[in-house]
Residue frames relative to the residue before (quaternion, step in Angstrom):
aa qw qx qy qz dx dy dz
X 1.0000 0.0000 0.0000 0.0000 0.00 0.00 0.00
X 0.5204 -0.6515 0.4927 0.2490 3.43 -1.15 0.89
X 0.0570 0.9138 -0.4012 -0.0288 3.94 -0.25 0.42
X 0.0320 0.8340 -0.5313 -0.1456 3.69 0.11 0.44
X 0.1233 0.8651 -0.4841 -0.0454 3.43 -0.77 0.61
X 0.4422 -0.8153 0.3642 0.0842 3.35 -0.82 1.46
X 0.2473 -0.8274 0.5041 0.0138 3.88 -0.09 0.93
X 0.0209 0.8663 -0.4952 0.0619 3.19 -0.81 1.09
X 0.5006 -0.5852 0.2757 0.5753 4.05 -0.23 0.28
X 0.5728 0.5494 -0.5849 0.1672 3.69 0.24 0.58
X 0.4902 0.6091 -0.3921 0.4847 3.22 1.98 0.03
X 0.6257 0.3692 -0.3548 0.5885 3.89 0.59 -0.52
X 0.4532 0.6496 -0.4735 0.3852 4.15 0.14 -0.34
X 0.8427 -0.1647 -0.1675 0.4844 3.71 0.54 -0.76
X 0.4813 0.2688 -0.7222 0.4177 2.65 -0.36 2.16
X 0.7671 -0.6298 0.0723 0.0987 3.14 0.84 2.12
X 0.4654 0.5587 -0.3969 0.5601 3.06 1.88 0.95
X 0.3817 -0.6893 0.5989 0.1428 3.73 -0.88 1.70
X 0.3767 -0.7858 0.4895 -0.0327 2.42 -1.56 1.47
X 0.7830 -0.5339 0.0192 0.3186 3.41 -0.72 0.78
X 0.6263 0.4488 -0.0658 0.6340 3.14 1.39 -1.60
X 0.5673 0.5575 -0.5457 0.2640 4.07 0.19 -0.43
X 0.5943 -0.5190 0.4940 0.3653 3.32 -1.40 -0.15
X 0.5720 0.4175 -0.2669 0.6537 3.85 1.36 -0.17
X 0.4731 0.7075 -0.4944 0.1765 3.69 0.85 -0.16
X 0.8390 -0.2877 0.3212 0.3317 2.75 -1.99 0.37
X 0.7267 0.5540 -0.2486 0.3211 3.60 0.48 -1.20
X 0.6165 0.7037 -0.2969 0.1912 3.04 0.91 -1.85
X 0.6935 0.4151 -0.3683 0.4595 3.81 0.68 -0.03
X 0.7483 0.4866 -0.1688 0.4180 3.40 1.48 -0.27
X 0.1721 -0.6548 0.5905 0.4392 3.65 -0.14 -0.24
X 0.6129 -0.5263 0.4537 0.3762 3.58 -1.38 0.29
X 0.6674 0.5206 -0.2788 0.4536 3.73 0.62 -0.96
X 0.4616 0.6136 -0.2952 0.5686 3.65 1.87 -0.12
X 0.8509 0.1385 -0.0301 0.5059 3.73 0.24 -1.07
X 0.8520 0.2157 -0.0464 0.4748 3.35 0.50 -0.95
X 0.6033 0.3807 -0.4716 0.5183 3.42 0.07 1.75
X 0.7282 -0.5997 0.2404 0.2285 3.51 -1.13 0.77
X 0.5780 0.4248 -0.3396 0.6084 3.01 1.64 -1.17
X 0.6474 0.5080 -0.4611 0.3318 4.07 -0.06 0.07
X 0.7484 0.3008 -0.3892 0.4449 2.84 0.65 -0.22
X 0.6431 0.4516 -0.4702 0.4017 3.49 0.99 0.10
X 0.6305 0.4697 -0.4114 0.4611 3.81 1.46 0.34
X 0.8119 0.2249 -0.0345 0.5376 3.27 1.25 -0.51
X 0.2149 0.8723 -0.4352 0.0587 3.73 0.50 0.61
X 0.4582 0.5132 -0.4630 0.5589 3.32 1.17 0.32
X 0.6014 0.3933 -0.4484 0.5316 3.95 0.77 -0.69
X 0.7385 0.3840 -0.3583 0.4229 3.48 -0.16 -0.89
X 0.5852 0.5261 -0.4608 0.4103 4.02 0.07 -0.31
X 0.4233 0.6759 -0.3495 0.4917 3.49 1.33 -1.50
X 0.8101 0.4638 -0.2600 0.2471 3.10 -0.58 -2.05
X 0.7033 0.2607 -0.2264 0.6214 3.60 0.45 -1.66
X 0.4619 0.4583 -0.6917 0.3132 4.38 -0.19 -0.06
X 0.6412 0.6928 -0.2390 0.2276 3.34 0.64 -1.11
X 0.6513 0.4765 -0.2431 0.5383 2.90 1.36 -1.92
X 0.6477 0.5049 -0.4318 0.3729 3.50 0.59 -1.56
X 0.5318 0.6765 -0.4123 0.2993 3.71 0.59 -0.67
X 0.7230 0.4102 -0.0881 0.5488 3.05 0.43 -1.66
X 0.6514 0.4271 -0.4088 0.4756 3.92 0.51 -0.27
X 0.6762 0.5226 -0.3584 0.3758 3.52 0.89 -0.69
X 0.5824 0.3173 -0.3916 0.6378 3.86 1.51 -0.16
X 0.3443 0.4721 -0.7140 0.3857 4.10 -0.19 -0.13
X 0.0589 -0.6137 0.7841 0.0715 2.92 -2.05 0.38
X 0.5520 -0.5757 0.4985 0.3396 3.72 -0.93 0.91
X 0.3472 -0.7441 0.5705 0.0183 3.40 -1.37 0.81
X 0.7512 -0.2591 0.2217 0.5652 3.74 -1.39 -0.03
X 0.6664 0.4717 -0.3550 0.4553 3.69 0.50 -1.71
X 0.7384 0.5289 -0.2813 0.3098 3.29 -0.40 -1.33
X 0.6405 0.4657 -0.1286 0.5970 3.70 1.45 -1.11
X 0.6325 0.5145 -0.2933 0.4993 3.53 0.71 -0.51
X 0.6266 0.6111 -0.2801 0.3943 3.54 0.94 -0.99
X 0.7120 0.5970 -0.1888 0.3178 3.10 1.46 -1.24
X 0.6090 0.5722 -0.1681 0.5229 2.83 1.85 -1.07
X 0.6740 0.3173 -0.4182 0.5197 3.66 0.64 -0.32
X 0.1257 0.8787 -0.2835 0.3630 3.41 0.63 0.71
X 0.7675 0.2791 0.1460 0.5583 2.61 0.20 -2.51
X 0.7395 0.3582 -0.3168 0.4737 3.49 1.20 -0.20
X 0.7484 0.3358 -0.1434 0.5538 3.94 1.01 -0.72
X 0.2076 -0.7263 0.5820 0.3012 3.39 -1.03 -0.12
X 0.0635 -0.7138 0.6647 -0.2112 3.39 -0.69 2.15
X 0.4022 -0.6609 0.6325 -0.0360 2.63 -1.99 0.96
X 0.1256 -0.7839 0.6052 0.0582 3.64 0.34 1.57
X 0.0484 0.7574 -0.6507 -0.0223 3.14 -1.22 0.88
X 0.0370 -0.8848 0.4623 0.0451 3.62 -0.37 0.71
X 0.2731 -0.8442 0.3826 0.2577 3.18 -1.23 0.26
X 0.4508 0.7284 -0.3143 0.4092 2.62 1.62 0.40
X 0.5258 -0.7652 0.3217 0.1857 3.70 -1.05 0.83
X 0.4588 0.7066 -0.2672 0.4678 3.56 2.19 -0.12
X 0.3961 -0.7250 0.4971 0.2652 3.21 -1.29 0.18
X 0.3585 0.7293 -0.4649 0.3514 3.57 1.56 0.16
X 0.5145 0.3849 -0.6149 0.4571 3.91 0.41 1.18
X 0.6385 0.5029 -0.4207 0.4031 3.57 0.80 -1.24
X 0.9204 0.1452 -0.1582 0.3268 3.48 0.64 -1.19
X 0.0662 0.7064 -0.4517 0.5408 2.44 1.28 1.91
X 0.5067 -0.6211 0.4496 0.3942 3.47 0.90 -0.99
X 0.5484 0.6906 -0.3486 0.3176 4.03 1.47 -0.53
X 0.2899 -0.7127 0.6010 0.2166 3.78 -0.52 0.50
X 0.8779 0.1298 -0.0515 0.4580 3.35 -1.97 0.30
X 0.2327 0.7955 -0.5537 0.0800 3.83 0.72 1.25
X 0.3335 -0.7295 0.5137 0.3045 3.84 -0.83 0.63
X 0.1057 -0.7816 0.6146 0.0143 3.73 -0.82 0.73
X 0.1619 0.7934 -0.5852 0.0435 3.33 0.51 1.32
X 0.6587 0.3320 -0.5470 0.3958 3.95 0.25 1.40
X 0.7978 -0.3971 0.1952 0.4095 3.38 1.27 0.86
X 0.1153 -0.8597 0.4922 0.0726 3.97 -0.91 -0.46
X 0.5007 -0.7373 0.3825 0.2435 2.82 -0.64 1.65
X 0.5119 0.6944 -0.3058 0.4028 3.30 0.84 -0.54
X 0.6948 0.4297 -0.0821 0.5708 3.69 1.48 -0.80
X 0.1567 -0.6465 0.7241 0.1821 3.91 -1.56 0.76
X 0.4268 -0.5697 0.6947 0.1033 3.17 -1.68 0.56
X 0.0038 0.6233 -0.7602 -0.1829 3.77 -1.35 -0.10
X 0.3904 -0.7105 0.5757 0.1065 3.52 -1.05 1.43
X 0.5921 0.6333 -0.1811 0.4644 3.39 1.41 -0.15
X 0.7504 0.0820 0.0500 0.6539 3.72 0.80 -1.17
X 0.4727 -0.6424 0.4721 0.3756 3.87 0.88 -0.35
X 0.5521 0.6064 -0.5559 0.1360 3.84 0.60 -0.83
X 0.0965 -0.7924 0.5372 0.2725 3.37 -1.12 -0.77
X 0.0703 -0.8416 0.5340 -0.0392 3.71 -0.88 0.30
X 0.8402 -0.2017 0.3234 0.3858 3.53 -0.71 0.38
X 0.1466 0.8322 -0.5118 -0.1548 3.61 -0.61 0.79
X 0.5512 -0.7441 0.2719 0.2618 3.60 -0.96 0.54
X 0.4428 -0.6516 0.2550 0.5607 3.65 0.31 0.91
X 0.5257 0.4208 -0.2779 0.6851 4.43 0.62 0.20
X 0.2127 0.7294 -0.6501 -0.0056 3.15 -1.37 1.12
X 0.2139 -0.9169 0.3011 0.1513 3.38 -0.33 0.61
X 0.2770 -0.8507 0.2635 0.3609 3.65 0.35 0.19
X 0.3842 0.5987 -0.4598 0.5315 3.35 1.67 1.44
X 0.2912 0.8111 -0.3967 0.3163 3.53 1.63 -0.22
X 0.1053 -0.7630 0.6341 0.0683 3.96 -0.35 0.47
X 0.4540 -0.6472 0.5731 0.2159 3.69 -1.12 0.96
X 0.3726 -0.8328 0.3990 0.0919 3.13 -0.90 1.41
X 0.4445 0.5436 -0.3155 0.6383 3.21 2.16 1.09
X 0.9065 0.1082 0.0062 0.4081 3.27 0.28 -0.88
X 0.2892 -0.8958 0.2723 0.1993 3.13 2.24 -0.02
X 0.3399 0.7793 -0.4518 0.2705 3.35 1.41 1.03
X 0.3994 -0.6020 0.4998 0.4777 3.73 -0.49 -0.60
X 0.4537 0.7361 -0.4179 0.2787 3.60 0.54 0.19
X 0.5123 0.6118 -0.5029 0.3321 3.53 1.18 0.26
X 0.4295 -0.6437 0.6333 0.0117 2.83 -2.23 1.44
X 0.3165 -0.4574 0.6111 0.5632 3.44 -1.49 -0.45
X 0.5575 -0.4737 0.5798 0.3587 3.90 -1.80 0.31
X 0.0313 -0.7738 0.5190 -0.3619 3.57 0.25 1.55
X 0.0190 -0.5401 0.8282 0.1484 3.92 -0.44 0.77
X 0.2217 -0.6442 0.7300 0.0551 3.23 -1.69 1.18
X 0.6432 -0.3514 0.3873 0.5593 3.82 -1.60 0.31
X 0.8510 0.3277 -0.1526 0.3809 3.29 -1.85 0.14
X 0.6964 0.3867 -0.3177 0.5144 3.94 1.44 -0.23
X 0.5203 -0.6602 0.3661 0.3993 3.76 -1.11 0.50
X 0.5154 -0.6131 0.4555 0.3886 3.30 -1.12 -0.08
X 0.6660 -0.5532 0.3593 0.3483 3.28 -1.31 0.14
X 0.9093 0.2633 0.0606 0.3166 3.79 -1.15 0.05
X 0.0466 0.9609 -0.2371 0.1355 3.30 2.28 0.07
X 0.6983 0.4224 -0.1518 0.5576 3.09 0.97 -2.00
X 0.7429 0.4793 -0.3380 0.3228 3.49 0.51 -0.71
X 0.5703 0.6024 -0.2825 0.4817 3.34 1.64 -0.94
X 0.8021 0.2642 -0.2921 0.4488 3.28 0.28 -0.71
X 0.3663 0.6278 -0.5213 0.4471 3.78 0.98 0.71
X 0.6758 0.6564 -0.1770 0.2848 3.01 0.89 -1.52
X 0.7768 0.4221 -0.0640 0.4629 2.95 1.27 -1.93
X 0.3622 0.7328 -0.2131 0.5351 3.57 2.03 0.07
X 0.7718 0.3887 0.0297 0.5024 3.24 1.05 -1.43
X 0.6840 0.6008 -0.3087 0.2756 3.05 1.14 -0.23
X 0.3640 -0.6087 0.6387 0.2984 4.00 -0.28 0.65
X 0.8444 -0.0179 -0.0575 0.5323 4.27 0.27 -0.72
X 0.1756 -0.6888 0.6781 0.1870 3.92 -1.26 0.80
X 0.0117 -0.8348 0.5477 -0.0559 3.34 -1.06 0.17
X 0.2524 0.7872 -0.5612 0.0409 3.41 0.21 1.24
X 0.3924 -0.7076 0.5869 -0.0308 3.04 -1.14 1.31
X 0.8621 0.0555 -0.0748 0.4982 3.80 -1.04 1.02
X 0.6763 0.5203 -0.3876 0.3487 3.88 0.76 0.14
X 0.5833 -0.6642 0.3985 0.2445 3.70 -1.00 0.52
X 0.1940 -0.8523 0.4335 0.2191 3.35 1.48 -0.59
X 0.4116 0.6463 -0.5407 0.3470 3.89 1.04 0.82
X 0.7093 0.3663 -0.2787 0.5339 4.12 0.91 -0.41
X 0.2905 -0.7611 0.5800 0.0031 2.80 -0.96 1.26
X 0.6055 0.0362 -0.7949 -0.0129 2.49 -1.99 0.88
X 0.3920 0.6532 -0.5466 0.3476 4.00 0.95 0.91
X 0.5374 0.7013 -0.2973 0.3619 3.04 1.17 -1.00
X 0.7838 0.4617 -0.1653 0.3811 3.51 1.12 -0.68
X 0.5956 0.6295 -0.4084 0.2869 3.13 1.40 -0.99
X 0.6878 0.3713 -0.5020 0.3702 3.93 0.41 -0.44
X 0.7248 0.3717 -0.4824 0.3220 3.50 0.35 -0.05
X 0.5011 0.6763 -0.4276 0.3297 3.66 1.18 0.65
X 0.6602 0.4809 -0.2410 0.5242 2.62 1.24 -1.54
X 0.8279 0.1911 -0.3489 0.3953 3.85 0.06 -0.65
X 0.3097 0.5314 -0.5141 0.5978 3.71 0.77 1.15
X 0.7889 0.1400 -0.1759 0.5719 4.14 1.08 -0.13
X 0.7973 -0.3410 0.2302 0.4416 3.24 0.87 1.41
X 0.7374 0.4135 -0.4401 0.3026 3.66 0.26 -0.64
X 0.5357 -0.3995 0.6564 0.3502 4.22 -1.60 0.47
X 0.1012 -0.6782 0.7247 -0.0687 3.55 -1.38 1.21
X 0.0336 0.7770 -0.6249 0.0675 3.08 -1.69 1.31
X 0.1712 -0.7951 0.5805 0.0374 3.33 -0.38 0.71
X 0.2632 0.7184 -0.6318 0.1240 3.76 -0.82 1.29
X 0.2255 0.6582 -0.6637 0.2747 3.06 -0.99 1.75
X 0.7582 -0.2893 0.1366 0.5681 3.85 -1.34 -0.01
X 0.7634 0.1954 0.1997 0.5823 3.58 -0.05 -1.84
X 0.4855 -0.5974 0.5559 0.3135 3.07 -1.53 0.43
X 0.4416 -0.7755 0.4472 0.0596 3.13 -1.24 1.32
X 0.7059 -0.5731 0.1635 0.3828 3.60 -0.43 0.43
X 0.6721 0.2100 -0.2341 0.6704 3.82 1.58 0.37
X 0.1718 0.7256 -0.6014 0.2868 3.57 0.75 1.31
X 0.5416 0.5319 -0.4827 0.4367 3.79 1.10 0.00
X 0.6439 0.5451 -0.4069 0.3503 3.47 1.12 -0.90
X 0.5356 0.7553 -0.2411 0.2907 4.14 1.46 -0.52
X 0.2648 -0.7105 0.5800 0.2978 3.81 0.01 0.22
X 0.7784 0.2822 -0.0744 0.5559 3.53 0.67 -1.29
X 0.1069 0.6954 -0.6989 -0.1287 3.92 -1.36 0.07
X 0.2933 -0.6856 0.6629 0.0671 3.30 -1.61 0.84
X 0.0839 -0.8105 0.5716 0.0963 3.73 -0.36 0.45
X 0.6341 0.4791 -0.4030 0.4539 3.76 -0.82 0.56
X 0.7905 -0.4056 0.2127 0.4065 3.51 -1.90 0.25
X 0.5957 -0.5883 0.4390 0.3263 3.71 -1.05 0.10
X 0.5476 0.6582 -0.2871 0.4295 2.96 1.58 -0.99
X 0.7804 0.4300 -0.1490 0.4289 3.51 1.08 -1.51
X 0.7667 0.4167 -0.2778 0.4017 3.45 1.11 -0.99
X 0.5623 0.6827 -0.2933 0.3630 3.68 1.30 -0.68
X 0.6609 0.3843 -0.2637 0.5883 3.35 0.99 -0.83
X 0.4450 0.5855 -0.4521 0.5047 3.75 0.97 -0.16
X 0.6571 0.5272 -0.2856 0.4568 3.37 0.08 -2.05
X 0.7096 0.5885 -0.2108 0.3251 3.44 0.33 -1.89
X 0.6955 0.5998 -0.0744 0.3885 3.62 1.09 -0.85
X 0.7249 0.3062 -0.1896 0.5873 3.40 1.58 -1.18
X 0.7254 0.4436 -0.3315 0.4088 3.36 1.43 -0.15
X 0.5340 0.5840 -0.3837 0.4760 3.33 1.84 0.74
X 0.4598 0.7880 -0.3655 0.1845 3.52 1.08 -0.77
């Protein structure tokens, strides 16, 4: 079976990384127009390096969970397309292959200057010089507000193609994610939404699951392995 499934931070949350939109979130010491948009970091890049050293920190102890491990396994049995929005690496080391990150990875530097990109170091600094073009203009690889995401054309192939969507842990308020279940099942595919609460395009869902990711994924993961 074709599968596309869509990842959001409620899947990295319990394995103890805050998530964007909560009231404990990630943000809540920051405005957004502070950390996570281009002009900040060209007014502030020493704040904004801070911000994501941090995140990358805290992603680098997370440890992948049931969901994240479960994913891997339906894998080995279907041919899915993880897409995530999420900026961690807790699918890969999770066990998932070929993972789309279409808001970027912490895991990655940008130059805002030449585009290249390479490896980032768990410390960025915003004296850092691109080892291409040897400017000071390096970023983390961050889709920021107001920038596209990554890999687009391919995503929405994906979600086209799919026979099942499935987006698991995501609010559905940011669009262009916001759309993909009502694409895909507008092209034939069964929709399922499984996350805490219903999220703000749960009308677009044939199917809803309510409860942790941890508990229902490996469920999900199970009847669609039998």
């Amino acid at each position: 079976m074709r599968i596309a499934v869509l990842t959001g931070a409620g899947i990295s949350a319990e394995s103890g990384l805050r998530t964007f939109r909560d009231t404990e979130g990630l943000w809540e010491d920051h405005r957004v127009d502070d950390v996570a948009t281009p002009e900040a970091f060209q007014r502030d890049p020493v704040l904004v390096h801070r911000f994501y050293n941090m995140r990358r920190a805290d992603a680098a102890r997370a440890q992948p969970n049931a969901a994240h491990r479960a994913l891997a396994k339906l894998a080995l049995r279907h041919d899915v397309t993880l897409i995530t929005q999420n900026v961690d690496d807790l699918h890969e080391r999770g066990g998932s292959p070929d993972v789309i990150h279409m808001h970027g990875s912490l895991l990655c530097a940008l130059c805002a200057a030449c585009g290249r990109r390479w490896p980032a170091p768990l410390t960025m600094r915003s004296l850092d010089l691109c080892p291409h073009c040897g400017k000071a203009q390096t970023r983390p690889d961050i889709v920021w507000f107001g920038e596209t995401p990554y890999h687009m054309e391919e995503i929405w192939q994906s979600v086209e193609a799919a026979e099942l969507f499935a987006a698991i842990g995501t609010s559905g308020q940011v669009y262009p994610a916001a759309g993909f279940a009502q694409h895909a099942r507008r092209s034939g595919a069964k929709t399922v939404e499984l996350n805490l609460s219903a999220s703000a395009v749960s009308r677009d869902f044939d199917e809803h699951r309510i409860g942790p990711a941890s508990q229902l994924v490996p469920q999900w993961v199970a009847e669609l392995c039998v």
